[in-house]
C-alpha angles and dihedrals in degrees: 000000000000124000108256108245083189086072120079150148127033116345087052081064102045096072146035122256093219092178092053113079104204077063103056091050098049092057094037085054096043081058116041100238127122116263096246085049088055088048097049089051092049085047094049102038111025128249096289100139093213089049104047077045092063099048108035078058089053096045087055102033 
């Protein structure tokens, strides 16, 4: 499913597309996790952008 362009601002930034791949590696990336690692914490968590934040600080760190 597309991204909704439609859709912008925000609450597009608050949170994490995880079924958007360019998403996931970006925040794999921003991170310094692995992209199946991303994946696993949006799965996990939701796509709430300060949570994912938070963990993906405390898998690497």
């Amino acid at each position: 499913m597309a991204d909704d362009k439609a859709k912008r601002g925000g609450g597009d930034r608050r949170t994490v597309a995880g079924g958007e791949g360019y998403e996931v590696s970006y925040f794999a990336g921003k991170h310094g996790i692995s992209r199946d690692q991303a994946q696993d914490l949006i799965n996990k968590i939701g796509n709430n952008r300060d949570k994912l934040n938070a963990a993906a600080a405390k898998l690497k760190g």
